[in-house]
N, CA, C and O of each residue as an XYZ file, in Angstrom:
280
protein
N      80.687     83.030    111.291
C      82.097     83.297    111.078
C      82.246     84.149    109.813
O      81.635     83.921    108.769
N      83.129     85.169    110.005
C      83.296     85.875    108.420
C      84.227     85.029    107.628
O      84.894     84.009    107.801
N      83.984     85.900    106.672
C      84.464     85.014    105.312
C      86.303     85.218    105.288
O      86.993     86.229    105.415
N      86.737     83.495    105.023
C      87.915     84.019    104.756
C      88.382     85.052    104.069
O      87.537     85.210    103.188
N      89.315     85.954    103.912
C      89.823     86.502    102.731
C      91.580     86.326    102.622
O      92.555     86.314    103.372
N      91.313     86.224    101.426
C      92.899     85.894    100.896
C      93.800     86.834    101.398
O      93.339     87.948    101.646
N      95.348     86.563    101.664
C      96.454     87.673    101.647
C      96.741     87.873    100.484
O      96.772     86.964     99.655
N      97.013     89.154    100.205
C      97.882     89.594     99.121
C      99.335     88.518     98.939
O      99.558     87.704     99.836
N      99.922     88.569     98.174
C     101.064     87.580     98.033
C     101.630     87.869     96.690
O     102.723     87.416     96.349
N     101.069     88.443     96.106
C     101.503     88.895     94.622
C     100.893     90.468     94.434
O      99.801     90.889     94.817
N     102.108     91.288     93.621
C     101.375     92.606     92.818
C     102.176     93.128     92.205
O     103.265     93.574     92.570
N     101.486     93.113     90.768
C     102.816     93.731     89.259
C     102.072     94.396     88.633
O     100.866     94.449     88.393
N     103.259     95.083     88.313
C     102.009     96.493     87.798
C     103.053     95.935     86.038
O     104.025     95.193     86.178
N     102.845     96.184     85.298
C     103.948     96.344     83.973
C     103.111     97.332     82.969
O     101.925     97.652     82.897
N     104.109     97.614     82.340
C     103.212     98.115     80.834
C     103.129     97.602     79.959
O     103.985     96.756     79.702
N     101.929     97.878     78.944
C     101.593     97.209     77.970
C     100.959     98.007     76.833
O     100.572     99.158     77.034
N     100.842     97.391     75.593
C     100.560     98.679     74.736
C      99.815     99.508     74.649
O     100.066    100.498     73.961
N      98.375     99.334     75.484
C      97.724     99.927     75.380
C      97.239    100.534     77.202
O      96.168    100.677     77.791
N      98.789    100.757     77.585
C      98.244    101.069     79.131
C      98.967    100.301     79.959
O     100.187    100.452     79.894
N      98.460     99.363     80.869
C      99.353     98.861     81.725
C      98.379     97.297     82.232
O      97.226     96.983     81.938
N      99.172     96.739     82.886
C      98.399     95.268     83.094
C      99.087     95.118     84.970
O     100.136     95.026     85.607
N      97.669     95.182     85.121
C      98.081     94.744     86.819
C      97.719     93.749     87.229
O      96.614     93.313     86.906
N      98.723     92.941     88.253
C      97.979     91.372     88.512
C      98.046     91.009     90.310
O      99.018     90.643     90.972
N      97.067     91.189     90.613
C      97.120     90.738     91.873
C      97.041     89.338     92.381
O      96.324     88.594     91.711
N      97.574     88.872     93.328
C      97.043     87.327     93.921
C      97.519     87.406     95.382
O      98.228     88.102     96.109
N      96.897     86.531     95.408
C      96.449     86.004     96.955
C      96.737     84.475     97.364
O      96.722     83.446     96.688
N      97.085     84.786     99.143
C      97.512     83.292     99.175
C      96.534     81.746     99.112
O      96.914     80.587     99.276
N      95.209     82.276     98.818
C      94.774     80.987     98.071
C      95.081     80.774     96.493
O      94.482     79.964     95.785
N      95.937     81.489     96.139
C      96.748     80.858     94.907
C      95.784     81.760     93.746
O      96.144     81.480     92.602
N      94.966     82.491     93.778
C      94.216     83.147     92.905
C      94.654     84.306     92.416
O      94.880     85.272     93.144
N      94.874     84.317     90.636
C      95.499     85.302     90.439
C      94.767     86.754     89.822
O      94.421     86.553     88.658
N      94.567     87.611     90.106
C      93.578     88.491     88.981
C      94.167     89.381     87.690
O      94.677     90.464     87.978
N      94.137     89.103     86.712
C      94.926     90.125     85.799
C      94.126     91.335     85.208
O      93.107     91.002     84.604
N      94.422     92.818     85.271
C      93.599     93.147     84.765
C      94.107     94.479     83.808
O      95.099     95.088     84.209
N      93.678     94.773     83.000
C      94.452     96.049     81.964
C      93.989     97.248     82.562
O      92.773     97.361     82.718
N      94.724     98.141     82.917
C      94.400     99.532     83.073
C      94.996    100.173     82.194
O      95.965     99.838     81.513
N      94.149    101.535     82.212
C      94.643    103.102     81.903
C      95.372    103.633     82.412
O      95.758    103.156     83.480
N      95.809    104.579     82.055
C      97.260    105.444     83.090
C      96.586    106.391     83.895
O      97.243    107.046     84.704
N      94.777    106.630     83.733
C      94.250    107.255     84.358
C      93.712    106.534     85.224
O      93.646    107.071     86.330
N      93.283    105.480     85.147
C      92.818    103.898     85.927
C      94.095    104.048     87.508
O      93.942    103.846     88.713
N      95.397    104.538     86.575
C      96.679    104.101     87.560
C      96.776    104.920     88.739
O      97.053    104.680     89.914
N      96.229    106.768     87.590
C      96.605    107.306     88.429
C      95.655    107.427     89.816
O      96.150    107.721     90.904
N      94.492    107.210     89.660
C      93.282    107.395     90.665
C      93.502    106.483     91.874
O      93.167    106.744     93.029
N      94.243    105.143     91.350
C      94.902    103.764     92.076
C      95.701    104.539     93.183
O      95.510    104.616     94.396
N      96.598    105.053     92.421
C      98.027    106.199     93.441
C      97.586    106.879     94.318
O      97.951    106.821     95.492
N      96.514    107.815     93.744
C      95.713    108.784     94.552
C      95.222    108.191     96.080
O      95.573    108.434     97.235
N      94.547    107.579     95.658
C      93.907    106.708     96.476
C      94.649    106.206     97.515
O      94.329    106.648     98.619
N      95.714    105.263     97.479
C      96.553    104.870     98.433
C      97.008    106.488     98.780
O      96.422    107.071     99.692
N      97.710    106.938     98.273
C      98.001    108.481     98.869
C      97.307    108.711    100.078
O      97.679    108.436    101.219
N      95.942    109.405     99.592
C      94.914    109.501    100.756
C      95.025    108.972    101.550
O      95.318    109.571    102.584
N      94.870    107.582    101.575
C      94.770    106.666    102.612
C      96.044    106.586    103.630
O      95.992    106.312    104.829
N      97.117    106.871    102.911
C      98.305    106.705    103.947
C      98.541    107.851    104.609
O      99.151    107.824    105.678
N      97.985    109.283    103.933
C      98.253    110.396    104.664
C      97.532    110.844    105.874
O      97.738    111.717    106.717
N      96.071    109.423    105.562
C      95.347    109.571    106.761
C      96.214    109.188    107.663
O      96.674    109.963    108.501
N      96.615    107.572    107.555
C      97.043    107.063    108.671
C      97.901    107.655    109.485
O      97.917    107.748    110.713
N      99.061    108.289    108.146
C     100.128    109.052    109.162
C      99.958    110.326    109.916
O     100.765    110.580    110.810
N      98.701    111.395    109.562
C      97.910    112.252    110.534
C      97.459    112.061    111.664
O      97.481    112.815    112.637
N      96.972    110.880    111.540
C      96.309    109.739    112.982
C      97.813    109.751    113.599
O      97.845    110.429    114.626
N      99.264    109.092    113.192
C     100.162    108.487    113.833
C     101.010    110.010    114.325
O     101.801    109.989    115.268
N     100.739    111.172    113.616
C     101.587    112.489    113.953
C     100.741    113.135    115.164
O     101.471    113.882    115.815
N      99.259    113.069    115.728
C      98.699    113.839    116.114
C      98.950    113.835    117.797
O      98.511    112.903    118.470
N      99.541    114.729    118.284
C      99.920    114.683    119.971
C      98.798    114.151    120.643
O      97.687    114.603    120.369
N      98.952    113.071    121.657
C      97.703    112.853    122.601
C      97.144    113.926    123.367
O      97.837    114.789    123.906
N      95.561    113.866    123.432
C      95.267    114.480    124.385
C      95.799    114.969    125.840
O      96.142    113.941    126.425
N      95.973    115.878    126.514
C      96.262    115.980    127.193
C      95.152    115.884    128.542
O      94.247    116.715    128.474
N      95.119    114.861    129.894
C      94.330    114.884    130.796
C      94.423    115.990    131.643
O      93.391    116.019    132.312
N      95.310    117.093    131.992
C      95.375    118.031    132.698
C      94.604    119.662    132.084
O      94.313    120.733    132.618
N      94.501    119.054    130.616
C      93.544    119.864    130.185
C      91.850    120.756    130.768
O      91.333    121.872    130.709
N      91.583    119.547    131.238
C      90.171    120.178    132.059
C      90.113    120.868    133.211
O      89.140    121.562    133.511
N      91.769    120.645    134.376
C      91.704    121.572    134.848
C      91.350    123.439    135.038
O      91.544    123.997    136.117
């Protein structure tokens, strides 16, 4: 069996003096806190970016057409 993994259930981003403090948790009640950079943040952004522009390329792209091989 694979391993449980937690849901997300928590995520705060705030600032702090030296950057920013992000805290994730999950619904086994586990919280993670951790300090980032604003360059830490921005690569974070990036990242989801990418990732969603995949998905929505995948969700924009016309189906194949079967009359094609005619």
């Amino acid at each position: 069996m694979a391993e449980d993994i937690p849901t997300l259930t928590q995520f705060n981003l705030a600032e702090s003096d030296d950057g920013y403090l992000l805290e994730i948790g999950g619904s086994d009640g586990a919280v993670l806190r951790v300090a980032a950079s604003a360059e830490q943040i921005d690569a974070i952004i990036e990242a989801l970016d990418a990732l969603l522009s995949d998905e929505d390329d995948a969700v924009d792209e016309p189906p194949a057409s079967d009359n094609d091989a005619d």
